[in-house]
C-alpha positions as CSV (number, residue, x, y, z in Angstrom):
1,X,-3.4,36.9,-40.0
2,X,-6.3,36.6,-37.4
3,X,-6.2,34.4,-34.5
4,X,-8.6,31.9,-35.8
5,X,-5.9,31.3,-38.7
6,X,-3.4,31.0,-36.6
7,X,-4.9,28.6,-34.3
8,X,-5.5,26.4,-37.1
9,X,-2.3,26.2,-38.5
10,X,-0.7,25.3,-35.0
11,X,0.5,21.2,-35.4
12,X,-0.4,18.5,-32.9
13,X,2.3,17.4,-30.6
14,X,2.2,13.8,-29.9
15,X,2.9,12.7,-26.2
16,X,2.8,9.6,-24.5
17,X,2.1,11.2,-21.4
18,X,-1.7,11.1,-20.2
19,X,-1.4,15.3,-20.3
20,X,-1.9,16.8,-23.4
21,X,0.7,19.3,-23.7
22,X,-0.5,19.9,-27.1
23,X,-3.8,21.5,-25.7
24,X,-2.4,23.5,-23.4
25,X,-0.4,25.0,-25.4
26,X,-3.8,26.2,-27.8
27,X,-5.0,27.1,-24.7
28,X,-2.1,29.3,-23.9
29,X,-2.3,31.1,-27.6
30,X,-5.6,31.6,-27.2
31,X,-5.4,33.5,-24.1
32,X,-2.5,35.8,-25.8
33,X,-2.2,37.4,-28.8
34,X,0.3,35.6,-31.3
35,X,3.6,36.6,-31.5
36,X,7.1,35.7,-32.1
37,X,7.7,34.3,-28.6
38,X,5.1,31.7,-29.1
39,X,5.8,30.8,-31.8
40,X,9.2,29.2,-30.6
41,X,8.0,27.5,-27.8
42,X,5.4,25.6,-30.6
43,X,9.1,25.3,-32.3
44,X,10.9,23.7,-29.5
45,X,8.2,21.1,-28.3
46,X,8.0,19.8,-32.0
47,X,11.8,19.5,-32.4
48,X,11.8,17.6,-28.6
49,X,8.6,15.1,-29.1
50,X,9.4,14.8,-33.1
51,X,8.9,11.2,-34.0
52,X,11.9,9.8,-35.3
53,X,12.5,5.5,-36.6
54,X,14.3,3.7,-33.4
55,X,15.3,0.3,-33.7
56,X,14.4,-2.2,-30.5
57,X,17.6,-3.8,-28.6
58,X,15.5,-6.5,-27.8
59,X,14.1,-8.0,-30.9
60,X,15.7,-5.5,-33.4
61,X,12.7,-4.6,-35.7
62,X,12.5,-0.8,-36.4
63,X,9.7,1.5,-34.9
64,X,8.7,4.9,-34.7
65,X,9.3,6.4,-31.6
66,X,9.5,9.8,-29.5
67,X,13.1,11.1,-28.8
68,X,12.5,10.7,-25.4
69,X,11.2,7.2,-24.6
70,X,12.6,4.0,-23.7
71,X,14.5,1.6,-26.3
72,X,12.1,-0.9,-26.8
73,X,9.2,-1.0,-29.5
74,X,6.7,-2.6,-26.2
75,X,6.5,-3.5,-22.9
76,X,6.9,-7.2,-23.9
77,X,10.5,-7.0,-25.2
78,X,11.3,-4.8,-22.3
79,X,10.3,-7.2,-20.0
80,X,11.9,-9.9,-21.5
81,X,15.0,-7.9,-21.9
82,X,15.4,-7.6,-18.0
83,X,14.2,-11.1,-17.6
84,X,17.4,-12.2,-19.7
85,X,19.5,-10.0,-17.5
86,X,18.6,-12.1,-14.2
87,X,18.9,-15.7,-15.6
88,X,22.0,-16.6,-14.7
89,X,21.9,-20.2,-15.9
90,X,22.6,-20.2,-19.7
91,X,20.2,-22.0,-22.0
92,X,20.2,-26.0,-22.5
93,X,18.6,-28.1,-24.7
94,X,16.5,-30.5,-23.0
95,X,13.6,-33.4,-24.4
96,X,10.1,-33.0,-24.0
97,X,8.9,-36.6,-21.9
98,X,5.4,-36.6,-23.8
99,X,6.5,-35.7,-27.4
100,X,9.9,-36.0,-27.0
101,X,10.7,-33.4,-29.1
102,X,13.9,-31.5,-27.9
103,X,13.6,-27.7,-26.8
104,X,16.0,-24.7,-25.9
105,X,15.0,-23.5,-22.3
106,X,16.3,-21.6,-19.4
107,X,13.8,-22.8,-16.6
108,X,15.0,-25.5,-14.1
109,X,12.4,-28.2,-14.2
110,X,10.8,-26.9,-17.6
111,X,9.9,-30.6,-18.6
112,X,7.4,-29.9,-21.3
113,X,7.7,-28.4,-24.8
114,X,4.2,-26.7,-25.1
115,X,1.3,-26.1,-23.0
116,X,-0.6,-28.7,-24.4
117,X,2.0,-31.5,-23.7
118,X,1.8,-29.7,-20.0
119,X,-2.4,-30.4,-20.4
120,X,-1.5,-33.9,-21.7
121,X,0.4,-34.6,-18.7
122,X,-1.8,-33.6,-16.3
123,X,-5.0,-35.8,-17.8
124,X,-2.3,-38.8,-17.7
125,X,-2.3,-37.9,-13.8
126,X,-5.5,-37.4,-13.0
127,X,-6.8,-40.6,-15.2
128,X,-4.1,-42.4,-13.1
129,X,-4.9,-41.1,-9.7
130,X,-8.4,-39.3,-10.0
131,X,-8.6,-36.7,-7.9
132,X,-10.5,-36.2,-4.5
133,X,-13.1,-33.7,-6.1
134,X,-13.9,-36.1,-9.0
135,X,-15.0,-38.6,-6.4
136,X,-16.7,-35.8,-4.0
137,X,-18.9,-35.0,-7.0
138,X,-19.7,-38.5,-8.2
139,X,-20.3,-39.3,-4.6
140,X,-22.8,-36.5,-4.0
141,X,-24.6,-37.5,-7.5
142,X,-25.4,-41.0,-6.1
143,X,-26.2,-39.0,-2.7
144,X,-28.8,-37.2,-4.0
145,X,-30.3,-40.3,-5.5
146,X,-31.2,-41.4,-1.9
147,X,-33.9,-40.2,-0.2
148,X,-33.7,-39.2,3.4
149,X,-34.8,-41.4,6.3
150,X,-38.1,-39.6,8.4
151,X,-35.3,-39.2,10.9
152,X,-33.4,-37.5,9.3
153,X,-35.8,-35.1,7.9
154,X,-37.0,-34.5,11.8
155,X,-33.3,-33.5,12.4
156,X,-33.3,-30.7,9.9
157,X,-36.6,-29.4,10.6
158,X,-35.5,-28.7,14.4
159,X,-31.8,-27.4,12.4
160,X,-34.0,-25.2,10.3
161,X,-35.5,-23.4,13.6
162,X,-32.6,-23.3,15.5
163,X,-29.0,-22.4,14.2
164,X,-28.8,-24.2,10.6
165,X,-29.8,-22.5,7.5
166,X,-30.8,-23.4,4.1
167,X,-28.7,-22.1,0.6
168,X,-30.0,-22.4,-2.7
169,X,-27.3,-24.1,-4.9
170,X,-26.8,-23.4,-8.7
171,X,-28.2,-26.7,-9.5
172,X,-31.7,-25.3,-8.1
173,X,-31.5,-27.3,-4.7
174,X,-30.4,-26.1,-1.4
175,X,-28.0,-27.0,0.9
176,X,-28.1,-27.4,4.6
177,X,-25.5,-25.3,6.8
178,X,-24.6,-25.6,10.6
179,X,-22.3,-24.2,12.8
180,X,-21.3,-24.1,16.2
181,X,-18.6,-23.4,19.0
182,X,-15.6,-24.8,19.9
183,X,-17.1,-26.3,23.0
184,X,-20.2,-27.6,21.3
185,X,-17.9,-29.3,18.4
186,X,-18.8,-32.8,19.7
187,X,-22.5,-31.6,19.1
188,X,-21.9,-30.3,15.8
189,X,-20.4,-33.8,14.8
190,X,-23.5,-35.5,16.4
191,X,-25.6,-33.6,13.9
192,X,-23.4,-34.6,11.2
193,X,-23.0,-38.3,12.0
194,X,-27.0,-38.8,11.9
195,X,-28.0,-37.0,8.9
196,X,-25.2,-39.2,7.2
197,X,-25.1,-38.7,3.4
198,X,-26.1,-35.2,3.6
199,X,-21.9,-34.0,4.8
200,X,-19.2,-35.6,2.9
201,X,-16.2,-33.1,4.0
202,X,-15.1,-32.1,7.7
203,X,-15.7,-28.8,9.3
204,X,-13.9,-25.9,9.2
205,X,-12.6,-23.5,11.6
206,X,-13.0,-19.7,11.5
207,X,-11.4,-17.4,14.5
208,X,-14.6,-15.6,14.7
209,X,-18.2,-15.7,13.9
210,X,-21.1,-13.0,13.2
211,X,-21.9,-13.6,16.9
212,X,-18.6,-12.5,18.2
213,X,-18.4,-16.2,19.7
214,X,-14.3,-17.4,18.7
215,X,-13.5,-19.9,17.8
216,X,-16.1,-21.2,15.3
217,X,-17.2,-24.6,13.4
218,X,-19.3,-24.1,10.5
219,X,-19.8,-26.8,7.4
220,X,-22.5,-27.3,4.5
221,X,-24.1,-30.3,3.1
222,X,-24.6,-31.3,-0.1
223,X,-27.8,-30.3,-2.0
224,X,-30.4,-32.4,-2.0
225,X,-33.6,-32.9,-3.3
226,X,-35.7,-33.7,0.1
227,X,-34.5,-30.4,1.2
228,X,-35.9,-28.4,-1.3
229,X,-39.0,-29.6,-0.7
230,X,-39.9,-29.0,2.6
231,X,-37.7,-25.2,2.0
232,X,-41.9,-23.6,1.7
233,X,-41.9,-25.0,5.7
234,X,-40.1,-22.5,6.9
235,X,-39.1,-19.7,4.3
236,X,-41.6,-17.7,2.5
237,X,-39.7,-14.9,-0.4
238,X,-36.7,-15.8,1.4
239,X,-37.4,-14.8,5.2
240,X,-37.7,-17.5,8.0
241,X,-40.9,-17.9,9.5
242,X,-43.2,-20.4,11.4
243,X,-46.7,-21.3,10.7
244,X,-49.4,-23.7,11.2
245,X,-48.1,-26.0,8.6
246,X,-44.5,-25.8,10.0
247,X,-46.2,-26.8,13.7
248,X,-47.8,-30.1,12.0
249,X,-44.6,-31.7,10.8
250,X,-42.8,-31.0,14.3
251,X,-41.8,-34.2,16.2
252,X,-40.2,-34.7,19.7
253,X,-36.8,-35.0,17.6
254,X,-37.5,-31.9,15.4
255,X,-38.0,-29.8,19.4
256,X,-35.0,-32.0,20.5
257,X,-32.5,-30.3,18.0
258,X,-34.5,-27.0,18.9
259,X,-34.0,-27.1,22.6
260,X,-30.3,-28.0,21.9
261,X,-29.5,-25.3,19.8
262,X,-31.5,-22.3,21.3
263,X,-32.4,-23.6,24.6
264,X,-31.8,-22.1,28.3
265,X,-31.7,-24.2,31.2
266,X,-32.7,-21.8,34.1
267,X,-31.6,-24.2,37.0
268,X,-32.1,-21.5,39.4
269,X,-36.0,-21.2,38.9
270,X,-35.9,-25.1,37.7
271,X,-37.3,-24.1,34.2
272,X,-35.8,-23.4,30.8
273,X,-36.7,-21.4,27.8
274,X,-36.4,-21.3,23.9
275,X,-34.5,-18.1,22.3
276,X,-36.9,-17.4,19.7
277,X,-36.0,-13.9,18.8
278,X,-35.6,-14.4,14.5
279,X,-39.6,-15.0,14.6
280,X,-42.6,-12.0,15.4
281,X,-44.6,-11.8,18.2
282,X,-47.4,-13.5,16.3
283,X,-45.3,-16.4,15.7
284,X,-44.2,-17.2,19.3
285,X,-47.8,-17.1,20.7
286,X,-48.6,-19.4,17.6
287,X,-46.0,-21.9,19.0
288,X,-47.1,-21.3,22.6
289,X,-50.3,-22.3,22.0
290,X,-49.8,-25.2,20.3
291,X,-47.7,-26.8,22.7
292,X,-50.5,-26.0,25.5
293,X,-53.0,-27.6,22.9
294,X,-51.0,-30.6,21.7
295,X,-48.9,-31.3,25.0
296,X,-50.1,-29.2,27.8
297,X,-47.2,-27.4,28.5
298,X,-47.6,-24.5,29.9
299,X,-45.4,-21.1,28.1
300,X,-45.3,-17.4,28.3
301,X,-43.6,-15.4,25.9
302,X,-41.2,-13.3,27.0
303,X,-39.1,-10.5,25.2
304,X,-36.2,-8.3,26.1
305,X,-35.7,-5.0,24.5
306,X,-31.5,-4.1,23.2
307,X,-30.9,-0.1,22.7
308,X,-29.2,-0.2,19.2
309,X,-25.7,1.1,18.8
310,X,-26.1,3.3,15.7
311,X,-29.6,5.2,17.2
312,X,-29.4,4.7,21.5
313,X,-33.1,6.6,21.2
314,X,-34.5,3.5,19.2
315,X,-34.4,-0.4,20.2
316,X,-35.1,-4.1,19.4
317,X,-37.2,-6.5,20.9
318,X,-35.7,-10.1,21.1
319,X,-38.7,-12.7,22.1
320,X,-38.1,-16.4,24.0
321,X,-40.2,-18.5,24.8
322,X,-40.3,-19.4,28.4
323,X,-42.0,-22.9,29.9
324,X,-43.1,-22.2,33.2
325,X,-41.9,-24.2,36.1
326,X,-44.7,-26.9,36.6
327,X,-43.9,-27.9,32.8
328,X,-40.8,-28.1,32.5
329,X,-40.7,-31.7,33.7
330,X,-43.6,-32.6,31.0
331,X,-41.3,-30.9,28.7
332,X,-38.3,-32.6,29.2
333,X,-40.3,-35.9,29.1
334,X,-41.4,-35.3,25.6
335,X,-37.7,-34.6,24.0
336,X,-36.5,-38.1,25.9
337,X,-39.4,-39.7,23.6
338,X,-37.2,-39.2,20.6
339,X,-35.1,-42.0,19.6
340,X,-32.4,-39.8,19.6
341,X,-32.0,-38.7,22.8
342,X,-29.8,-41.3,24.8
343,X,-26.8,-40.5,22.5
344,X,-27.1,-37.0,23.1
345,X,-23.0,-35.6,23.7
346,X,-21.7,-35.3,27.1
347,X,-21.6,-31.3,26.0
348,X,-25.1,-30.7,25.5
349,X,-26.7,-32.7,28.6
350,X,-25.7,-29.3,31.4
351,X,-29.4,-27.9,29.5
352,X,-31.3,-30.7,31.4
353,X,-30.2,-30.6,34.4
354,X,-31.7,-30.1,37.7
355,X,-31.0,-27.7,40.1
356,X,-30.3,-30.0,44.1
Protein backbone atom coordinates (compact mmCIF):
# COMPACT_ATOMS: atom_id res chain seq x y z
CA UNK A 1 0.00 0.00 0.00
CA UNK A 2 1.53 3.46 -0.97
CA UNK A 3 1.37 6.46 1.14
CA UNK A 4 -1.27 8.21 -0.82
CA UNK A 5 -3.61 5.13 0.06
CA UNK A 6 -2.94 5.26 3.27
CA UNK A 7 -3.50 8.76 3.78
CA UNK A 8 -6.83 8.43 2.43
CA UNK A 9 -8.08 5.83 4.36
CA UNK A 10 -6.97 7.67 7.65
CA UNK A 11 -10.72 8.77 9.42
CA UNK A 12 -11.45 12.30 10.72
CA UNK A 13 -11.36 12.84 14.34
CA UNK A 14 -13.94 15.14 15.57
CA UNK A 15 -12.84 17.72 18.29
CA UNK A 16 -14.38 20.47 19.92
CA UNK A 17 -11.29 22.05 20.51
CA UNK A 18 -10.29 25.07 18.05
CA UNK A 19 -6.96 22.69 17.18
CA UNK A 20 -7.41 20.18 14.81
CA UNK A 21 -5.80 17.28 16.13
CA UNK A 22 -7.06 15.41 13.29
CA UNK A 23 -4.63 17.33 10.93
CA UNK A 24 -1.84 17.05 12.74
CA UNK A 25 -1.90 13.89 12.94
CA UNK A 26 -1.94 13.56 8.66
CA UNK A 27 0.64 15.85 8.98
CA UNK A 28 2.62 13.59 11.33
CA UNK A 29 2.09 10.44 8.72
CA UNK A 30 3.04 12.28 6.13
CA UNK A 31 6.32 13.22 7.41
CA UNK A 32 6.94 9.34 8.32
CA UNK A 33 6.52 6.34 6.64
CA UNK A 34 3.46 4.23 7.87
CA UNK A 35 3.76 1.70 10.18
CA UNK A 36 2.42 -0.17 12.96
CA UNK A 37 3.09 2.45 15.65
CA UNK A 38 0.93 4.96 13.90
CA UNK A 39 -1.37 3.25 13.34
CA UNK A 40 -2.37 2.88 17.11
CA UNK A 41 -2.04 6.31 18.00
CA UNK A 42 -4.96 6.91 14.83
CA UNK A 43 -6.51 3.89 17.10
CA UNK A 44 -6.47 5.46 20.43
CA UNK A 45 -7.68 9.11 19.46
CA UNK A 46 -10.75 7.54 17.72
CA UNK A 47 -11.66 5.26 20.68
CA UNK A 48 -11.01 8.63 23.16
CA UNK A 49 -13.10 11.43 20.86
CA UNK A 50 -15.60 8.49 19.60
CA UNK A 51 -19.02 10.05 19.54
CA UNK A 52 -21.28 8.24 21.71
CA UNK A 53 -25.50 9.22 22.66
CA UNK A 54 -25.43 11.24 26.20
CA UNK A 55 -28.51 12.17 27.71
CA UNK A 56 -28.63 16.04 29.28
CA UNK A 57 -29.21 16.34 33.23
CA UNK A 58 -30.84 19.40 32.62
CA UNK A 59 -33.63 18.96 30.31
CA UNK A 60 -33.07 15.17 29.62
CA UNK A 61 -33.38 14.91 25.85
CA UNK A 62 -30.60 12.62 24.33
CA UNK A 63 -27.65 13.98 22.17
CA UNK A 64 -24.57 12.95 20.60
CA UNK A 65 -21.70 13.82 22.36
CA UNK A 66 -17.78 13.37 22.75
CA UNK A 67 -16.63 11.13 25.77
CA UNK A 68 -14.96 13.85 27.08
CA UNK A 69 -17.31 16.91 27.33
CA UNK A 70 -19.59 18.34 29.69
CA UNK A 71 -23.25 16.79 30.55
CA UNK A 72 -25.29 19.07 28.98
CA UNK A 73 -26.55 19.09 25.20
CA UNK A 74 -25.79 23.43 25.29
CA UNK A 75 -24.71 26.12 27.07
CA UNK A 76 -28.29 27.12 27.72
CA UNK A 77 -29.23 24.15 29.94
CA UNK A 78 -25.92 24.46 31.61
CA UNK A 79 -26.47 27.74 32.54
CA UNK A 80 -29.71 27.25 33.82
CA UNK A 81 -28.62 24.20 35.58
CA UNK A 82 -26.22 26.34 37.88
CA UNK A 83 -28.74 29.05 37.94
CA UNK A 84 -31.11 26.53 39.77
CA UNK A 85 -28.34 25.57 42.09
CA UNK A 86 -28.10 29.31 43.62
CA UNK A 87 -31.90 30.09 44.00
CA UNK A 88 -32.45 29.38 47.31
CA UNK A 89 -36.03 30.49 47.48
CA UNK A 90 -38.26 27.63 46.02
CA UNK A 91 -40.80 28.35 43.33
CA UNK A 92 -44.35 30.08 44.07
CA UNK A 93 -47.15 30.64 42.19
CA UNK A 94 -47.94 34.17 41.94
CA UNK A 95 -50.86 36.38 39.53
CA UNK A 96 -49.90 38.43 36.82
CA UNK A 97 -51.58 42.33 37.77
CA UNK A 98 -52.31 43.05 33.90
CA UNK A 99 -53.75 39.65 32.74
CA UNK A 100 -54.08 38.11 35.85
CA UNK A 101 -53.17 35.04 34.79
CA UNK A 102 -51.25 32.96 37.52
CA UNK A 103 -47.52 31.91 36.88
CA UNK A 104 -44.80 29.61 38.56
CA UNK A 105 -41.62 31.92 39.31
CA UNK A 106 -38.57 32.10 41.41
CA UNK A 107 -37.76 35.93 41.15
CA UNK A 108 -38.72 38.28 44.06
CA UNK A 109 -40.76 41.05 42.57
CA UNK A 110 -41.46 39.05 39.16
CA UNK A 111 -44.90 40.80 38.85
CA UNK A 112 -45.62 40.16 35.21
CA UNK A 113 -46.33 36.88 33.21
CA UNK A 114 -44.81 37.82 29.82
CA UNK A 115 -42.81 40.49 28.39
CA UNK A 116 -45.53 42.03 26.74
CA UNK A 117 -47.77 42.45 29.91
CA UNK A 118 -44.14 44.07 31.29
CA UNK A 119 -44.47 46.47 27.80
CA UNK A 120 -48.24 46.94 28.73
CA UNK A 121 -47.32 48.14 32.02
CA UNK A 122 -44.89 50.44 31.18
CA UNK A 123 -47.22 52.36 28.34
CA UNK A 124 -49.90 52.45 31.35
CA UNK A 125 -47.01 54.62 33.14
CA UNK A 126 -45.84 56.64 30.82
CA UNK A 127 -49.54 57.49 29.42
CA UNK A 128 -50.10 58.31 33.12
CA UNK A 129 -47.07 60.28 33.94
CA UNK A 130 -45.35 61.15 30.51
CA UNK A 131 -42.02 61.32 30.77
CA UNK A 132 -39.61 64.36 30.77
CA UNK A 133 -38.13 63.53 27.27
CA UNK A 134 -41.67 63.30 25.69
CA UNK A 135 -42.14 66.94 26.75
CA UNK A 136 -38.36 68.02 25.88
CA UNK A 137 -39.13 66.87 22.30
CA UNK A 138 -42.64 68.33 21.91
CA UNK A 139 -41.14 71.40 23.56
CA UNK A 140 -38.26 71.74 21.07
CA UNK A 141 -40.89 71.01 18.08
CA UNK A 142 -42.88 74.16 19.02
CA UNK A 143 -39.33 75.81 19.57
CA UNK A 144 -38.23 75.49 16.33
CA UNK A 145 -41.54 76.99 15.06
CA UNK A 146 -40.26 80.35 16.47
CA UNK A 147 -38.07 82.32 14.87
CA UNK A 148 -35.26 84.13 16.65
CA UNK A 149 -35.37 87.77 17.77
CA UNK A 150 -32.35 90.06 15.68
CA UNK A 151 -30.94 89.88 19.21
CA UNK A 152 -30.60 86.89 19.55
CA UNK A 153 -29.14 86.15 16.19
CA UNK A 154 -26.38 88.97 17.12
CA UNK A 155 -25.57 86.77 20.16
CA UNK A 156 -24.71 83.75 18.25
CA UNK A 157 -22.84 85.43 15.50
CA UNK A 158 -20.32 86.90 18.26
CA UNK A 159 -20.78 82.83 19.91
CA UNK A 160 -19.89 81.60 16.48
CA UNK A 161 -16.34 83.71 16.50
CA UNK A 162 -15.52 83.19 19.79
CA UNK A 163 -15.89 79.83 21.85
CA UNK A 164 -19.34 78.37 20.62
CA UNK A 165 -19.62 76.04 17.79
CA UNK A 166 -22.20 74.82 15.43
CA UNK A 167 -23.29 70.73 14.99
CA UNK A 168 -25.23 69.49 12.38
CA UNK A 169 -28.08 67.38 13.85
CA UNK A 170 -29.77 64.31 12.13
CA UNK A 171 -32.73 66.25 11.31
CA UNK A 172 -30.43 68.40 8.84
CA UNK A 173 -30.26 71.56 11.28
CA UNK A 174 -27.52 72.46 13.60
CA UNK A 175 -27.23 73.05 16.92
CA UNK A 176 -25.49 75.73 18.92
CA UNK A 177 -22.76 74.59 21.58
CA UNK A 178 -20.98 76.70 24.46
CA UNK A 179 -18.84 76.12 27.02
CA UNK A 180 -16.89 77.69 29.66
CA UNK A 181 -15.04 77.62 33.09
CA UNK A 182 -16.03 77.27 36.39
CA UNK A 183 -15.36 80.79 37.10
CA UNK A 184 -17.07 82.19 34.09
CA UNK A 185 -20.36 79.88 34.91
CA UNK A 186 -22.42 82.96 35.67
CA UNK A 187 -21.37 84.11 32.07
CA UNK A 188 -22.22 80.91 30.44
CA UNK A 189 -25.84 81.26 32.07
CA UNK A 190 -25.94 84.88 30.84
CA UNK A 191 -25.59 83.45 27.27
CA UNK A 192 -28.19 80.98 27.98
CA UNK A 193 -30.84 83.17 29.59
CA UNK A 194 -30.85 85.65 26.46
CA UNK A 195 -30.92 83.34 23.62
CA UNK A 196 -34.01 81.79 25.56
CA UNK A 197 -35.75 78.99 23.51
CA UNK A 198 -32.63 77.88 21.95
CA UNK A 199 -31.41 75.69 25.78
CA UNK A 200 -34.08 73.74 27.40
CA UNK A 201 -31.71 71.52 29.77
CA UNK A 202 -28.88 72.74 32.30
CA UNK A 203 -25.28 72.45 31.79
CA UNK A 204 -23.07 69.90 32.54
CA UNK A 205 -19.90 69.54 34.25
CA UNK A 206 -16.84 67.69 32.93
CA UNK A 207 -13.40 67.54 35.17
CA UNK A 208 -11.43 68.60 32.21
CA UNK A 209 -11.61 70.14 28.85
CA UNK A 210 -9.49 69.99 25.45
CA UNK A 211 -7.85 73.12 26.92
CA UNK A 212 -6.53 71.54 30.01
CA UNK A 213 -8.76 74.26 31.83
CA UNK A 214 -10.74 71.94 35.03
CA UNK A 215 -13.38 72.11 35.80
CA UNK A 216 -15.60 72.65 32.72
CA UNK A 217 -19.32 73.80 31.71
CA UNK A 218 -20.35 72.87 28.38
CA UNK A 219 -24.24 72.54 26.99
CA UNK A 220 -26.00 72.42 23.41
CA UNK A 221 -29.07 73.93 22.13
CA UNK A 222 -31.62 72.61 20.31
CA UNK A 223 -31.52 72.71 16.50
CA UNK A 224 -32.98 75.26 14.89
CA UNK A 225 -33.84 76.52 11.69
CA UNK A 226 -32.38 80.34 11.91
CA UNK A 227 -29.13 78.64 12.66
CA UNK A 228 -28.76 76.78 9.68
CA UNK A 229 -29.15 79.58 7.80
CA UNK A 230 -26.70 81.86 8.57
CA UNK A 231 -24.13 78.38 9.13
CA UNK A 232 -22.55 79.74 5.16
CA UNK A 233 -21.48 82.94 7.55
CA UNK A 234 -18.90 81.42 9.04
CA UNK A 235 -18.21 77.81 7.77
CA UNK A 236 -17.25 77.04 4.31
CA UNK A 237 -16.80 72.67 3.74
CA UNK A 238 -16.81 72.57 7.36
CA UNK A 239 -13.85 74.88 8.43
CA UNK A 240 -14.45 78.29 10.30
CA UNK A 241 -13.59 81.25 8.51
CA UNK A 242 -14.35 85.02 8.29
CA UNK A 243 -15.13 87.03 5.24
CA UNK A 244 -16.57 90.14 3.92
CA UNK A 245 -20.07 88.88 4.22
CA UNK A 246 -19.46 87.60 7.83
CA UNK A 247 -18.06 91.52 8.64
CA UNK A 248 -21.54 93.01 7.22
CA UNK A 249 -23.85 91.26 9.72
CA UNK A 250 -21.48 92.09 12.75
CA UNK A 251 -23.15 94.40 15.39
CA UNK A 252 -21.80 96.07 18.64
CA UNK A 253 -23.60 92.92 20.37
CA UNK A 254 -22.14 90.33 17.94
CA UNK A 255 -18.16 92.07 19.03
CA UNK A 256 -19.58 92.26 22.62
CA UNK A 257 -19.91 88.33 22.97
CA UNK A 258 -16.49 88.40 20.92
CA UNK A 259 -14.60 90.57 23.24
CA UNK A 260 -16.07 88.45 26.14
CA UNK A 261 -15.11 85.32 25.08
CA UNK A 262 -11.61 85.88 23.45
CA UNK A 263 -10.73 89.15 24.73
CA UNK A 264 -7.46 90.46 26.74
CA UNK A 265 -7.59 93.31 28.85
CA UNK A 266 -3.90 94.57 29.01
CA UNK A 267 -4.39 97.08 31.93
CA UNK A 268 -0.75 97.54 32.19
CA UNK A 269 -0.33 99.22 28.63
CA UNK A 270 -4.21 100.38 29.04
CA UNK A 271 -5.20 98.40 25.81
CA UNK A 272 -6.78 94.98 25.10
CA UNK A 273 -6.68 92.53 22.36
CA UNK A 274 -8.78 89.74 20.54
CA UNK A 275 -7.20 86.05 20.49
CA UNK A 276 -7.89 85.41 17.02
CA UNK A 277 -5.63 82.47 16.43
CA UNK A 278 -8.42 79.70 14.58
CA UNK A 279 -8.45 82.33 11.57
CA UNK A 280 -5.28 83.01 8.71
CA UNK A 281 -3.28 85.92 8.49
CA UNK A 282 -5.54 87.11 5.70
CA UNK A 283 -8.48 86.98 7.80
CA UNK A 284 -7.21 89.10 10.77
CA UNK A 285 -5.98 91.98 8.51
CA UNK A 286 -9.55 91.67 6.80
CA UNK A 287 -11.04 92.34 10.30
CA UNK A 288 -8.42 95.00 11.07
CA UNK A 289 -9.31 96.92 8.44
CA UNK A 290 -12.67 97.00 8.67
CA UNK A 291 -12.85 98.21 12.02
CA UNK A 292 -10.31 101.15 11.03
CA UNK A 293 -12.89 101.75 7.96
CA UNK A 294 -16.24 101.34 9.82
CA UNK A 295 -15.12 102.63 13.38
CA UNK A 296 -11.75 104.14 13.34
CA UNK A 297 -10.15 101.94 15.57
CA UNK A 298 -6.90 101.64 15.24
CA UNK A 299 -5.34 97.52 15.27
CA UNK A 300 -2.25 95.71 14.60
CA UNK A 301 -2.07 92.12 14.21
CA UNK A 302 0.04 90.43 16.22
CA UNK A 303 1.08 86.70 16.29
CA UNK A 304 3.11 84.43 18.60
CA UNK A 305 4.93 81.45 17.38
CA UNK A 306 4.50 77.77 19.86
CA UNK A 307 7.36 75.06 19.13
CA UNK A 308 5.25 71.89 18.74
CA UNK A 309 5.72 68.94 21.08
CA UNK A 310 5.81 66.12 18.61
CA UNK A 311 8.56 68.05 16.03
CA UNK A 312 10.55 70.96 18.52
CA UNK A 313 12.29 71.99 14.84
CA UNK A 314 8.80 73.02 13.47
CA UNK A 315 6.15 75.60 15.05
CA UNK A 316 2.67 77.33 15.00
CA UNK A 317 1.73 80.73 14.65
CA UNK A 318 -1.21 81.92 16.87
CA UNK A 319 -2.48 85.51 15.61
CA UNK A 320 -4.55 88.32 17.96
CA UNK A 321 -5.64 91.11 17.22
CA UNK A 322 -4.36 93.94 19.17
CA UNK A 323 -6.15 97.66 19.47
CA UNK A 324 -3.61 100.08 20.05
CA UNK A 325 -3.82 102.33 23.09
CA UNK A 326 -5.48 105.59 21.75
CA UNK A 327 -8.48 103.14 20.59
CA UNK A 328 -9.16 101.31 23.03
CA UNK A 329 -11.40 103.86 24.66
CA UNK A 330 -13.42 104.25 21.15
CA UNK A 331 -13.51 100.58 21.36
CA UNK A 332 -14.94 100.09 24.62
CA UNK A 333 -17.54 102.82 23.73
CA UNK A 334 -18.89 100.84 20.84
CA UNK A 335 -19.50 97.35 22.89
CA UNK A 336 -21.47 99.69 25.69
CA UNK A 337 -23.79 100.67 22.56
CA UNK A 338 -25.30 97.25 22.69
CA UNK A 339 -28.36 96.83 24.63
CA UNK A 340 -26.82 94.16 26.22
CA UNK A 341 -24.15 95.49 27.96
CA UNK A 342 -25.45 96.88 31.40
CA UNK A 343 -26.38 93.26 32.45
CA UNK A 344 -23.06 92.04 31.69
CA UNK A 345 -22.05 89.36 34.99
CA UNK A 346 -20.08 90.68 37.73
CA UNK A 347 -17.36 87.88 36.29
CA UNK A 348 -16.80 89.18 32.98
CA UNK A 349 -16.50 93.18 33.74
CA UNK A 350 -12.23 92.72 35.18
CA UNK A 351 -11.81 92.82 30.85
CA UNK A 352 -12.91 96.54 30.97
CA UNK A 353 -11.23 97.87 33.33
CA UNK A 354 -8.78 100.54 33.67
CA UNK A 355 -5.57 100.49 34.93
CA UNK A 356 -5.30 103.87 38.14
Amino acid sequence: MTRSQFCTKIPLVRLRSPVRLDFIIRCLVLAVEPSVKSLRILLILNLYFMEIPKTCIYCNIPYIADRNVSRFCSLSCKGSYFNDLKRKEPKKEVNCLICNKSFITWKQGHKFCSPSCAYESQMRSWRAHPRKTERSVLLARESRKQPLSSLQKEIIYGAILGDGCTEKQRNGLHSLRLGHSEKQLPYLLFKVNLLGILFQAKPSKSEKSGFGISPYYRISSISHGDITSNIGFFYRNGKRLITQQTLDILTPTSLLIWYLDDGTNIKRFGSCSIASNRYSLSENRMVSKWLWHKFRIETTIQERKKILLDNPEQFKIYYSIYITKGSTDRFFTLLKQSPIFEAVPECMKYKFLKNK
